[in-house]
C-alpha positions in Angstrom: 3.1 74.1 -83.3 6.6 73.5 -82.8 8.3 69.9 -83.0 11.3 68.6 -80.5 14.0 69.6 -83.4 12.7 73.3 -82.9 14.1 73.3 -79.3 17.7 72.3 -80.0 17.2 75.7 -82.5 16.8 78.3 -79.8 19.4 80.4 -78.9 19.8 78.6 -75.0 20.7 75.5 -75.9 23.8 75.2 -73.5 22.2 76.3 -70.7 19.6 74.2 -71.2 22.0 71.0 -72.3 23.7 72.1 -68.7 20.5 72.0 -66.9 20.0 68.2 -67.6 23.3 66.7 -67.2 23.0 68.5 -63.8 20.1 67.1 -63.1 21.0 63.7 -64.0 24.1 63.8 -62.3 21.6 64.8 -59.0 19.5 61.9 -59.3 22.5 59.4 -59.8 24.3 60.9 -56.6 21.1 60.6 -54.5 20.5 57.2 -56.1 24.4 56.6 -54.5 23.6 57.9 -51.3 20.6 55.8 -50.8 22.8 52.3 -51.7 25.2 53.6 -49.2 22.6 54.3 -46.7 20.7 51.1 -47.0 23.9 48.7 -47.2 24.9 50.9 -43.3 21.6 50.2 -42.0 21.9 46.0 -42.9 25.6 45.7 -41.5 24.5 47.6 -38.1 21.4 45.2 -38.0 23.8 42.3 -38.5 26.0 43.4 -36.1 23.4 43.8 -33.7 22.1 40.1 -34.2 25.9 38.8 -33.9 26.5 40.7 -31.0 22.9 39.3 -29.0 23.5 35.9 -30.2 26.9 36.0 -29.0 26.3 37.5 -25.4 23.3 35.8 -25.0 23.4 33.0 -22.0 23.0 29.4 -23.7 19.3 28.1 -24.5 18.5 24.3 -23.5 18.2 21.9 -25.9 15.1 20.2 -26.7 15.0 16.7 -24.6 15.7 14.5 -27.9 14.0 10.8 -28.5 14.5 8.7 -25.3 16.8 6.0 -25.7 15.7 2.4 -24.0 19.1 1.3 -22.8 21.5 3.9 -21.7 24.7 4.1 -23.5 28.0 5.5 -21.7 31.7 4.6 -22.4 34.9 5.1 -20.5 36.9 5.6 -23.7 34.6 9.0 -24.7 32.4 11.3 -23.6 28.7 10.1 -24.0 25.3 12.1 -24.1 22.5 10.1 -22.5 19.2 10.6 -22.9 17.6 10.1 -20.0 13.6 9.9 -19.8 12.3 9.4 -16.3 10.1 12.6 -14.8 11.5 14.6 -12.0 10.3 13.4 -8.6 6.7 14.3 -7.9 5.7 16.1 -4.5 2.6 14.0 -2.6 0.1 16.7 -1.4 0.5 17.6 2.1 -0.1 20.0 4.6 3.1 22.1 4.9 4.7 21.4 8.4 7.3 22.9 10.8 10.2 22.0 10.0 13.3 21.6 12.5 16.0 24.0 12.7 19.1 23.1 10.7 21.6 21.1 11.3 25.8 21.2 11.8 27.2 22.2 8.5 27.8 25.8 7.0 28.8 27.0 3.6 31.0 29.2 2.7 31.9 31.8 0.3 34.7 32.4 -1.0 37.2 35.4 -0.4 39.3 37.1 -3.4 42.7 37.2 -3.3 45.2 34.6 -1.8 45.1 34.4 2.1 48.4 33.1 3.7 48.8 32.4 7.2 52.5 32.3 8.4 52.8 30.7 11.8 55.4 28.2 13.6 53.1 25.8 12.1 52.5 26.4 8.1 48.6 26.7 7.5 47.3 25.5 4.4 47.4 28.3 1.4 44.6 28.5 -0.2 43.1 30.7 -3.0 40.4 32.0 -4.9 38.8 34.1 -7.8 36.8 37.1 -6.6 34.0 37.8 -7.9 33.0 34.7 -9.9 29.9 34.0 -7.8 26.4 35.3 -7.4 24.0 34.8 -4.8 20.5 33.9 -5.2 17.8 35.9 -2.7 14.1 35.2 -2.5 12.3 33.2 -0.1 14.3 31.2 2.1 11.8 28.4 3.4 12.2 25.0 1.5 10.1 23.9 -0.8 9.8 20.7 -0.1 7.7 19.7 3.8 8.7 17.5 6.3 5.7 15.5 5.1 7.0 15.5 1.5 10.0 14.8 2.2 9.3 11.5 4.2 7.1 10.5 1.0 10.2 11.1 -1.4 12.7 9.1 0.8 10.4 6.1 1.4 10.4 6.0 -2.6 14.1 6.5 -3.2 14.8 3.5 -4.2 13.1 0.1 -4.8 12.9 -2.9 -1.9 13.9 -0.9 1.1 13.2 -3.4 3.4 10.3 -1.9 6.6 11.1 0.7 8.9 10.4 4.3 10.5 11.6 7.1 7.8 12.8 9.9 9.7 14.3 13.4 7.9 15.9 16.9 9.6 16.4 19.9 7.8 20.2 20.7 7.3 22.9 22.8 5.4 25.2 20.4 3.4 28.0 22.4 2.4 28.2 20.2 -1.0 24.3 20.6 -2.0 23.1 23.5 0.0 19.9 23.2 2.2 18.7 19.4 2.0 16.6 17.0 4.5 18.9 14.1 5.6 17.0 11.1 5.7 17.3 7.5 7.8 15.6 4.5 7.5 15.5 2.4 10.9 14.1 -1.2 11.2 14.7 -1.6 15.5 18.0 -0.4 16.3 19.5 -1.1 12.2 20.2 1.9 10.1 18.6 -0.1 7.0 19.0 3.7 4.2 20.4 7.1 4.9 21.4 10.7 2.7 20.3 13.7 1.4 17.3 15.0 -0.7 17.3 18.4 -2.0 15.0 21.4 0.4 13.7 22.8 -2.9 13.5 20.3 -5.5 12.9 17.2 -4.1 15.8 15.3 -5.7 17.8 12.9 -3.9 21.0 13.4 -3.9 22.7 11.2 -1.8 21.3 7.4 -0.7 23.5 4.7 0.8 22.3 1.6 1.9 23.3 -1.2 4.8 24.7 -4.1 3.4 24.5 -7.4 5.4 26.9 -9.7 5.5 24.9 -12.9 6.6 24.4 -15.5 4.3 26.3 -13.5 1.8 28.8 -15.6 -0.8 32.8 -14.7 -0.7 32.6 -14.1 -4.2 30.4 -12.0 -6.5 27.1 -12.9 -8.3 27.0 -10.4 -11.0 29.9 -9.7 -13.1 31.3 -6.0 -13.7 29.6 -5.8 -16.9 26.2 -6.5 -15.6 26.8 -4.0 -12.6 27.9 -1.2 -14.9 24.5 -2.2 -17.1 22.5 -1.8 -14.0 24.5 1.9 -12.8 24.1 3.4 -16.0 20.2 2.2 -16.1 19.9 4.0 -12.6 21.4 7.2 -14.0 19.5 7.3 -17.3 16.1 6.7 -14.8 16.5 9.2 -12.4 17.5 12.2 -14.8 16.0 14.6 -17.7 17.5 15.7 -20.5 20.9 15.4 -22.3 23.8 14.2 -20.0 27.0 14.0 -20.9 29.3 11.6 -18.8 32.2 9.5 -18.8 33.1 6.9 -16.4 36.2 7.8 -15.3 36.3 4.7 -12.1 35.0 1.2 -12.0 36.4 -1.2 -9.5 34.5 -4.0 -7.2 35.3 -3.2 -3.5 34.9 -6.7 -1.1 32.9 -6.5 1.9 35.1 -6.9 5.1 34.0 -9.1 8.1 35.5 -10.5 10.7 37.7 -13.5 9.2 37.8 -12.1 6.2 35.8 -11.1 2.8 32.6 -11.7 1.6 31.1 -10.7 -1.5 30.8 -7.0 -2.0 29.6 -4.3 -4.5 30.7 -2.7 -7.7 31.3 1.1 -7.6 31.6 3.3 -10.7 32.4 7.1 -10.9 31.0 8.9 -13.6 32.2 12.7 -14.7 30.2 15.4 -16.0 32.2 16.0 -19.5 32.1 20.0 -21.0 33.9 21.1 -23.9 35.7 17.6 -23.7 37.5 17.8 -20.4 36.3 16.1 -17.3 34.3 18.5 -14.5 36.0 17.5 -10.9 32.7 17.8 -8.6 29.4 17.4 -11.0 29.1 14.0 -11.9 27.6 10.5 -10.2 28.3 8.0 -8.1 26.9 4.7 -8.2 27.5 1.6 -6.6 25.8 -1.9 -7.0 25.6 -4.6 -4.8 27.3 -7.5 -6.4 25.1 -10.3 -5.2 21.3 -8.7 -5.7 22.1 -5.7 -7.9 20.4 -3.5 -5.8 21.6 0.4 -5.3 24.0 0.7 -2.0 24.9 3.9 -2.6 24.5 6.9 -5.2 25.4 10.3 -5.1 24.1 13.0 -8.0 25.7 16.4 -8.1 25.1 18.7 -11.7 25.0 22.3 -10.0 26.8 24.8 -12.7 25.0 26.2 -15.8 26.4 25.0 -19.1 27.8 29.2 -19.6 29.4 28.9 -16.5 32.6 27.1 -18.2 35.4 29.6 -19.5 36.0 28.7 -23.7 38.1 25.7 -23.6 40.9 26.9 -25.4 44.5 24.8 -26.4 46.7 24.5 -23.3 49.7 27.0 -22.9 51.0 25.9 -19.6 52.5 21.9 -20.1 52.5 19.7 -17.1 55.9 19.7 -16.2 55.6 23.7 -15.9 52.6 22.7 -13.5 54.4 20.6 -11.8 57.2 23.0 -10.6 54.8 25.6 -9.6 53.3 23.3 -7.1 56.7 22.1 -5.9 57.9 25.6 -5.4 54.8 26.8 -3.8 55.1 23.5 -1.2 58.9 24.1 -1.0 57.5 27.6 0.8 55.1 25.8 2.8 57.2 22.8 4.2 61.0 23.0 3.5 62.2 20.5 5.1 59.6 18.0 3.4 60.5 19.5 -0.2 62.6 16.7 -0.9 60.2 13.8 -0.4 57.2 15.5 -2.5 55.6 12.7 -4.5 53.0 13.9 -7.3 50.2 10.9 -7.3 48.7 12.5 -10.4 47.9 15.1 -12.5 45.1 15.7 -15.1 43.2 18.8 -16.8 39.7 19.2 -15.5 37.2 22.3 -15.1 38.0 23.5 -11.0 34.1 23.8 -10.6 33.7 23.2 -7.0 31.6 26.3 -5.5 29.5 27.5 -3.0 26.2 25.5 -3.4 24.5 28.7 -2.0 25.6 30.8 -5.1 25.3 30.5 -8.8 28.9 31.2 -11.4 28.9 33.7 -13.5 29.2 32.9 -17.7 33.0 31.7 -18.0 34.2 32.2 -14.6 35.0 28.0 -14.2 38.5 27.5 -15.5 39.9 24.7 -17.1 43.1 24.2 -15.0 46.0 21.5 -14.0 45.0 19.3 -10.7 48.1 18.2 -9.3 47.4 15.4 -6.6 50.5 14.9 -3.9 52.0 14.1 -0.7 55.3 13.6 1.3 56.9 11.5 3.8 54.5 13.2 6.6 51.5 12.8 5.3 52.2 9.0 4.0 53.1 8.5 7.7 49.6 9.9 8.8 46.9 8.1 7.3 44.2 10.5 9.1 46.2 13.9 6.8 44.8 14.5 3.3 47.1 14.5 0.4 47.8 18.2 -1.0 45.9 19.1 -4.1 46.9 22.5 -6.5 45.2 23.8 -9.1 47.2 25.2 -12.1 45.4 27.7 -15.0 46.3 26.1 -18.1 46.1 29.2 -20.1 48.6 31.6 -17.2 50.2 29.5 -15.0 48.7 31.1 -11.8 48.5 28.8 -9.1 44.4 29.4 -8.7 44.4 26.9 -5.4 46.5 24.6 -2.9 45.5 22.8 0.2 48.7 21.5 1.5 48.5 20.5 5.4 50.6 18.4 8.0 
């Protein structure tokens, strides 16, 4: 029997000594290529999870701890909690429901349509393809009964009367039942509650001036208390707002003023700049503090706002798009232009019937004005234009005499 030292004797000893380090240098190689291997398959998987995260459409977030008291500022953006349940639908029979009523919405066309007459027609303009359209079943949700139900409700001490509703096309909210509250020949309540969801939208109520004082009861402070109460109590959810307009508005009657109500404007706030159509209205009545009027519009998807990015374009550059664009409408007014203002805000006005696509809203200049014609008028508009604040492109103007 032959030890280990009697191999390194035999006359094959290279070979052999070759054979080894070849297959060592094998294993380390496929050792190599399997490090390789496995660090490719982790950076494709990471990819993949970046990539899906990323392109992914924005998950809600879970309705935090309600807060008691609301709490909104008009120096910041602030997230209320709000803790009330959506309106409940009373069980009834579905009805027929009447046909609806005047008002259309409309969609909007790509490109920029310009009408060149004696008469200058407003120039107007719009992103195409920025809007989808939702199809399904086109009968409301919500009866005639239900509705009637949800209306008498609305709102706390509506004094008696016969609730009547009509099914209609808002061009604001889309397919709603307007509502009116009569007591004899008085229109006590009227607006607008949502066809599918039941929400109302719109409420305004009469306010009587007999027996009223000149001056107010409540003070703005304690009207603004009772606005932002109304808001946290009729809403789910994370909201964030800013109240961008609080003034007290007298009630006029014949001799005079009597006391009137508070009314506060409230903007929905993404990525820190103010939306220009989702937001609330609210206005208190300065003697009782009860709601005369509130209107509730939140109708784009959080995704639906392009990335907020720092702005390129600086106002002044804004400014003199506009004026050149209404130097082409109205020559001859050119010189009397006044801009009334002019702030960054998300241009997220759309088609109630459709839904935007991810980061088609833009973030844009909107550049208030008027001239000597329309200051002259009081039944004309004053002109608004929208600016991008990333390209310059005038995205919008409605400029009319």
């Amino acid at each position: 029997m032959k030890d280990d030292s009697d191999e390194f004797n035999e006359p094959y000893l290279p070979a052999r000594y070759k054979e080894i380090v070849r297959k060592k240098k094998q294993r380390r190689l496929l050792k190599k290529i399997g490090m390789i291997a496995v660090v490719v398959i982790a950076l494709v998987v990471v990819y993949i999870l970046i990539s899906g995260f990323f392109a992914g459409s924005p998950q809600p977030a879970p309705s935090p701890t309600p807060s008691p008291t609301p709490a909104v500022t008009s120096l910041q953006p602030t997230v209320i909690a709000t803790t009330a349940a959506a309106p409940l639908l009373p069980a009834g029979t579905p009805v027929t429901t009447t046909s609806p009523a005047t008002g259309t919405t409309v969609k909007p066309t790509p490109g920029t349509t310009v009408i060149t007459t004696d008469t200058p027609e407003p120039i107007l303009t719009a992103r195409a393809a920025v809007y989808v359209t939702p199809t399904g079943d086109t009968s409301p949700a919500v009866t005639e009964k239900q509705a009637v139900a949800i209306a008498l409700t609305a709102f706390p001490d509506l004094p008696t009367g016969d609730m009547t509703v009509e099914l209609a096309t808002s061009p604001v909210f889309g397919r709603v039942w307007k509502y009116t509250l009569r007591a004899d020949t008085t229109t006590e309540a009227s607006g607008l509650l949502d066809a599918d969801s039941g929400t109302i939208v719109t409420f305004n109520r009469t306010i009587h001036s007999g027996g009223r004082p000149q001056n107010p009861v409540l003070t703005m402070g304690n009207a603004r208390q009772i606005a932002d109460s109304t808001i946290n109590s009729r809403n789910n959810g994370i909201l964030s707002i800013n109240m961008s307009d609080g003034r007290y508005i007298p009630l006029a009657v014949t001799g005079g003023n009597v006391a009137g109500s508070y009314r506060f404007v409230y903007n929905r706030i993404a990525q820190d700049y103010p939306c220009d159509a989702d937001g609330f209205i609210v206005s208190v009545d300065s003697v009782s503090g009860a709601i005369t009027e509130y209107l509730q519009r939140w109708q784009s998807p959080d995704n639906a706002y392009n990335l907020a990015e720092d702005v390129v374009v600086p106002r002044y550059d804004a400014t003199y798009t506009v004026q050149a664009k209404a130097k082409s409408i109205y020559p001859s007014s050119v010189s009397t232009l006044h801009i009334t203002s002019s702030d960054i805000r998300w241009k997220d006005s759309h088609d109630p019937a459709t839904t935007p696509r991810p980061s088609s809203i833009p973030l844009a200049w909107k550049i208030v004005f008027d001239d000597e014609v329309i200051r002259a008028n009081p039944t004309l508009s004053s002109g608004v234009a929208w600016v991008d604040v990333q390209t310059g492109e005038l995205l919008e103007m409605t400029y009319q005499h």
